[in-house]
N, CA, C and O atoms as a CHARMM CRD file, in Angstrom:
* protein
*
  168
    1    1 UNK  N     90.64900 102.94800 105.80100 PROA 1      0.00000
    2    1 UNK  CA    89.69100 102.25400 106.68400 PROA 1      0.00000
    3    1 UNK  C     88.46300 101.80700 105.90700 PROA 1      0.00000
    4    1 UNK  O     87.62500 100.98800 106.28300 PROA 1      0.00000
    5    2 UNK  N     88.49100 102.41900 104.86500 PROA 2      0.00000
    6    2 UNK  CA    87.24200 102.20400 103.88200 PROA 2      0.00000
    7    2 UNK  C     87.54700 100.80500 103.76200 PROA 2      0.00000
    8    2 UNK  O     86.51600 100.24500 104.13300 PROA 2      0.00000
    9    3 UNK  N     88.38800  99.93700 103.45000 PROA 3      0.00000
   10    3 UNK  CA    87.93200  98.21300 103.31800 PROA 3      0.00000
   11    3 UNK  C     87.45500  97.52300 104.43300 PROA 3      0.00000
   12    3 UNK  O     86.92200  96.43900 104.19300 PROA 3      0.00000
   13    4 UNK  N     87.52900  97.95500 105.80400 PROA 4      0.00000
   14    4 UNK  CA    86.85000  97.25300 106.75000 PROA 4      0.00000
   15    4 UNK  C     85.37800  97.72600 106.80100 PROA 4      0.00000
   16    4 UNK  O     84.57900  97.20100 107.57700 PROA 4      0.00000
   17    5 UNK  N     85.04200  98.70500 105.97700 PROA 5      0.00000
   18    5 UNK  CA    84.00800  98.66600 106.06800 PROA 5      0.00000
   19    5 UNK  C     83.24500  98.02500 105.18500 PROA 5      0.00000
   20    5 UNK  O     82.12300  97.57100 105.40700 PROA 5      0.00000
   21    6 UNK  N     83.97000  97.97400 103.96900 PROA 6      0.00000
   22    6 UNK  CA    83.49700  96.84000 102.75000 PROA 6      0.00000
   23    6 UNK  C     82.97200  95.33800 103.30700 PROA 6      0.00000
   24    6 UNK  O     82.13400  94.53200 102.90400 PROA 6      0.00000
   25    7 UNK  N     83.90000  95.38500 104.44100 PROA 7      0.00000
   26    7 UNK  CA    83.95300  93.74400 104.93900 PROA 7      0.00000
   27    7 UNK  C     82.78300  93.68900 105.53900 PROA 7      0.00000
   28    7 UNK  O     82.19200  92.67100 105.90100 PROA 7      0.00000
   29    8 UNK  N     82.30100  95.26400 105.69300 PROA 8      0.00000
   30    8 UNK  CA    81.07900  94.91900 107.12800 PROA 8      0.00000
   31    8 UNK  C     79.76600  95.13800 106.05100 PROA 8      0.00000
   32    8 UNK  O     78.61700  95.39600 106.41100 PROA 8      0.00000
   33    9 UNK  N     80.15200  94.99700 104.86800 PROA 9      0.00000
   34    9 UNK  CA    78.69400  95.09700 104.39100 PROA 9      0.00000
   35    9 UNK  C     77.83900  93.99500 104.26100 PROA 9      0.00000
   36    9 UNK  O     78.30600  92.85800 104.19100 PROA 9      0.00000
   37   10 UNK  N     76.48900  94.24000 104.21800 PROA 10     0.00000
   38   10 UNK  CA    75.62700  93.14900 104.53900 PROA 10     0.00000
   39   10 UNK  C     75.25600  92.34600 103.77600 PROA 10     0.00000
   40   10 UNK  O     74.17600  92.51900 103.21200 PROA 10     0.00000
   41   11 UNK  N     76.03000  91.22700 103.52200 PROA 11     0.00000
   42   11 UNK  CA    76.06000  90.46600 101.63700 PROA 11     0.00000
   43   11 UNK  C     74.51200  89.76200 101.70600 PROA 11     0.00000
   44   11 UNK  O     74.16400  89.14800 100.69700 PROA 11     0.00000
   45   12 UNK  N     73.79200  89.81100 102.58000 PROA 12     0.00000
   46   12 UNK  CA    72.61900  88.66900 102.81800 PROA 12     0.00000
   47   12 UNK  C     71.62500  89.98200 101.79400 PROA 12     0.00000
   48   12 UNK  O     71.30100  89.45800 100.72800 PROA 12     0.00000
   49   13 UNK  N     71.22300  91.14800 101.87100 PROA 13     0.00000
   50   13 UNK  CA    70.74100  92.18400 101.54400 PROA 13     0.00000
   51   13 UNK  C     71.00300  92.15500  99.65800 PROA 13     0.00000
   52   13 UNK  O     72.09700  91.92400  99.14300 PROA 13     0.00000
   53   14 UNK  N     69.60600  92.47200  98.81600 PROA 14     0.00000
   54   14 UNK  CA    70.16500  92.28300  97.74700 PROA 14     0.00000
   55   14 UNK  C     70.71900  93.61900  96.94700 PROA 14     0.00000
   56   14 UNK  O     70.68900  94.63400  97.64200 PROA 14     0.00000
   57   15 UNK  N     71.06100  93.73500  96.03000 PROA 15     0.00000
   58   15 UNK  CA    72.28700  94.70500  95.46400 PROA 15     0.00000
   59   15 UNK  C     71.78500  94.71000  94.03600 PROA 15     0.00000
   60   15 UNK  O     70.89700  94.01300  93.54500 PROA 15     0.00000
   61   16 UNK  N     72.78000  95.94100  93.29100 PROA 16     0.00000
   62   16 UNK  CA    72.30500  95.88800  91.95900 PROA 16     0.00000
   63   16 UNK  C     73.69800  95.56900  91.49800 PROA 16     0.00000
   64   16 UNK  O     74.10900  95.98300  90.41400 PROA 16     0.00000
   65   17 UNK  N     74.54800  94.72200  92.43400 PROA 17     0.00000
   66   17 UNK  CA    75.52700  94.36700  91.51900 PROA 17     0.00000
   67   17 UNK  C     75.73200  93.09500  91.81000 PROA 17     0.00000
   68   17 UNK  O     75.73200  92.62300  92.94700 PROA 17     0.00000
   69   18 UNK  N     75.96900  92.31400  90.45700 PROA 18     0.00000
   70   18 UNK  CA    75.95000  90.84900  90.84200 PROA 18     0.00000
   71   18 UNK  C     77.06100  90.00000  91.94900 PROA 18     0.00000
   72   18 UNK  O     78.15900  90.48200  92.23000 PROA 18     0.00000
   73   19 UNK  N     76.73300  89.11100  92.32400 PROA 19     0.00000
   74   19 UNK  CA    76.89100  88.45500  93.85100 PROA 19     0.00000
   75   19 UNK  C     78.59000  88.56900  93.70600 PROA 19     0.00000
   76   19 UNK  O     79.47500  89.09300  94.38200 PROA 19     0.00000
   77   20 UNK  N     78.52900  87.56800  92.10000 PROA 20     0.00000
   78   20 UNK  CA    80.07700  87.00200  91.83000 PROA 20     0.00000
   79   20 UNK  C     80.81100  88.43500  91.72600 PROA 20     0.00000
   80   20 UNK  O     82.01100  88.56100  91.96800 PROA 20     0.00000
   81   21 UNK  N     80.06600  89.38400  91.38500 PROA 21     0.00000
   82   21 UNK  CA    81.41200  90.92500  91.33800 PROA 21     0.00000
   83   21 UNK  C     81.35000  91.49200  92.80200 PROA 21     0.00000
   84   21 UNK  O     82.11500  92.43800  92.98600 PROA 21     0.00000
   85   22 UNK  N     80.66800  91.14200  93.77300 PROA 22     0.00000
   86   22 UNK  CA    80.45600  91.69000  94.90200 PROA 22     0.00000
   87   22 UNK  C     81.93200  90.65900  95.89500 PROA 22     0.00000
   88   22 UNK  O     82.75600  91.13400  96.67600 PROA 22     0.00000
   89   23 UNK  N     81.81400  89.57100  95.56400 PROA 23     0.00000
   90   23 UNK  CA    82.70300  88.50000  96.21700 PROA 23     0.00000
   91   23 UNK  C     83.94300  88.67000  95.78700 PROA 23     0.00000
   92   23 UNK  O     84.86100  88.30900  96.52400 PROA 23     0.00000
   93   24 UNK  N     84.24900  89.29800  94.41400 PROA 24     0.00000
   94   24 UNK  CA    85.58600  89.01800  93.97100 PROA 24     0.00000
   95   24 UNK  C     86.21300  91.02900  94.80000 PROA 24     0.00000
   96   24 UNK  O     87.22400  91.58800  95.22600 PROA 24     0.00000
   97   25 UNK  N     84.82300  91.28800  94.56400 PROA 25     0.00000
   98   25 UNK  CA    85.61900  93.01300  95.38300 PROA 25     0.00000
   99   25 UNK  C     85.80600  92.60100  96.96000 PROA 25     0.00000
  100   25 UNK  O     86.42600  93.46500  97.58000 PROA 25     0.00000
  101   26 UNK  N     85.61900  92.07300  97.32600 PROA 26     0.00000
  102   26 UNK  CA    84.93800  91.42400  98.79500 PROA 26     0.00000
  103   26 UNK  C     87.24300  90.85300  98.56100 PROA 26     0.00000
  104   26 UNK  O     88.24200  91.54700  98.75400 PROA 26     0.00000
  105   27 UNK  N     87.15300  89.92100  98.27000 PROA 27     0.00000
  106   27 UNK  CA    88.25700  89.23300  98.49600 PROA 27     0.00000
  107   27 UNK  C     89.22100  89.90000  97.71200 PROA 27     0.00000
  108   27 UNK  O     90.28200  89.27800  97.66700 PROA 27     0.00000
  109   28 UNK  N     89.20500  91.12000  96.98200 PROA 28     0.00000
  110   28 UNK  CA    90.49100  92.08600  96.60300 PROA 28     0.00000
  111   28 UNK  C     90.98300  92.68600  97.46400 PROA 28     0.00000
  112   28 UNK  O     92.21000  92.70700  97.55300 PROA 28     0.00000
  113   29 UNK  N     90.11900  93.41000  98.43400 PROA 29     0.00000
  114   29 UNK  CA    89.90900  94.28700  99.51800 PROA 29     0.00000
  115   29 UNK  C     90.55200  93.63600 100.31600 PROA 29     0.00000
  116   29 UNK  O     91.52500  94.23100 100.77900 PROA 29     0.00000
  117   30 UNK  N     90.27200  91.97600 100.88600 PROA 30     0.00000
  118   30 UNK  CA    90.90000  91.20600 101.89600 PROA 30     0.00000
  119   30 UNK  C     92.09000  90.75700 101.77500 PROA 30     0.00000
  120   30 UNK  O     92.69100  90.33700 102.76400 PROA 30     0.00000
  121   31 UNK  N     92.67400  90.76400 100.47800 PROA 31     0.00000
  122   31 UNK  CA    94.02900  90.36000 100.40200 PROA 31     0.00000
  123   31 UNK  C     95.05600  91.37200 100.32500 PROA 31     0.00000
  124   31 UNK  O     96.27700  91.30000 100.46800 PROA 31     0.00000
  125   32 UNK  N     94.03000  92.64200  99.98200 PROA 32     0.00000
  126   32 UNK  CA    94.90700  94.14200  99.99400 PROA 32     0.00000
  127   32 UNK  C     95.01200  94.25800 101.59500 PROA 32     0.00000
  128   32 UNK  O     96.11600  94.59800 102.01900 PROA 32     0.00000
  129   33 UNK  N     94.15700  94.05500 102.38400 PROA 33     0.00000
  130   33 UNK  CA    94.37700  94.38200 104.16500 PROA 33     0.00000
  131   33 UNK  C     95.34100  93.34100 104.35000 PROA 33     0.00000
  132   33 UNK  O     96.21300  93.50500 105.20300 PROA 33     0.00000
  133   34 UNK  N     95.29700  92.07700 103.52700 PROA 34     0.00000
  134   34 UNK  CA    96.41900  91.56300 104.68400 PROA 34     0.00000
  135   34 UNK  C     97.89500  91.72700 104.00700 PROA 34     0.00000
  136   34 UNK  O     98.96800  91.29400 104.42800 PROA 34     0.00000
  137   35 UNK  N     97.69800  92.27300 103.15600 PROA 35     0.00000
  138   35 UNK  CA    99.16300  92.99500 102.84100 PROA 35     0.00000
  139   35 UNK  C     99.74700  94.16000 103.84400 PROA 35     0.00000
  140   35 UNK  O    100.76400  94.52800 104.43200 PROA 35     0.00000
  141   36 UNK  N     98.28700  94.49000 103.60000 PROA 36     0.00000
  142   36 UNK  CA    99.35400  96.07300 104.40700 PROA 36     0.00000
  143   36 UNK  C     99.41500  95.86300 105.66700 PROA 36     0.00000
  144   36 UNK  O    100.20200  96.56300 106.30500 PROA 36     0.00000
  145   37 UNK  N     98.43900  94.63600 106.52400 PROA 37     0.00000
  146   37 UNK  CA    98.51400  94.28500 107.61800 PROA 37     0.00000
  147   37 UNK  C    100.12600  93.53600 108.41100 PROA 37     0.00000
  148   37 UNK  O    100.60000  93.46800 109.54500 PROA 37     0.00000
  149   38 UNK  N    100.47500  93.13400 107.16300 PROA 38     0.00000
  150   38 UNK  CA   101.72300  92.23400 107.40900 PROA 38     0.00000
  151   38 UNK  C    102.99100  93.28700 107.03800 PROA 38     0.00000
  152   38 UNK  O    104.17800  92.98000 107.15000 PROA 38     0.00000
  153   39 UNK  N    102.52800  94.48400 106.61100 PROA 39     0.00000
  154   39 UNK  CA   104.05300  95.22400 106.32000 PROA 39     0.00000
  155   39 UNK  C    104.39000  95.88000 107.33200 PROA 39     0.00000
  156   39 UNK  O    103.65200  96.74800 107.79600 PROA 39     0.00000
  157   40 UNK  N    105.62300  95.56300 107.87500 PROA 40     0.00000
  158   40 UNK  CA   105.70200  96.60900 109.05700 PROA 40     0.00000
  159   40 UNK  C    106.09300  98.42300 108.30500 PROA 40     0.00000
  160   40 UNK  O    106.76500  98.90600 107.39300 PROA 40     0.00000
  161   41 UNK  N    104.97100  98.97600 109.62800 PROA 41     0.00000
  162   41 UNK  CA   105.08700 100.29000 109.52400 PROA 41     0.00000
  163   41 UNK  C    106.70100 100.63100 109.31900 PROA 41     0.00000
  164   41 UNK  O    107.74100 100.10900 109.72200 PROA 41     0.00000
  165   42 UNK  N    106.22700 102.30800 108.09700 PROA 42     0.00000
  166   42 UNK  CA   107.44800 102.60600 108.10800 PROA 42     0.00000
  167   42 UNK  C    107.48500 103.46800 108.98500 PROA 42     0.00000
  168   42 UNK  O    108.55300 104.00500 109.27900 PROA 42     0.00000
């Protein structure tokens, strides 16, 4: 459940990690949910 919460973080807020490494974890996370979103349960 920890990546939906990634999703809910507040990107407007500034960070000590740069934007472009924040976006590319941002969209690892989102393509990992819609994997597991699309596998049917075993």
């Amino acid at each position: 459940s920890f990546g939906f919460d990634i999703l809910r973080m507040p990107y407007w807020r500034p960070t000590s990690v740069c934007q472009r490494c924040v976006e590319e974890l941002v969209e690892t996370h989102r393509i990992r949910i819609l994997e597991v979103l699309s596998t049917p349960a075993a």
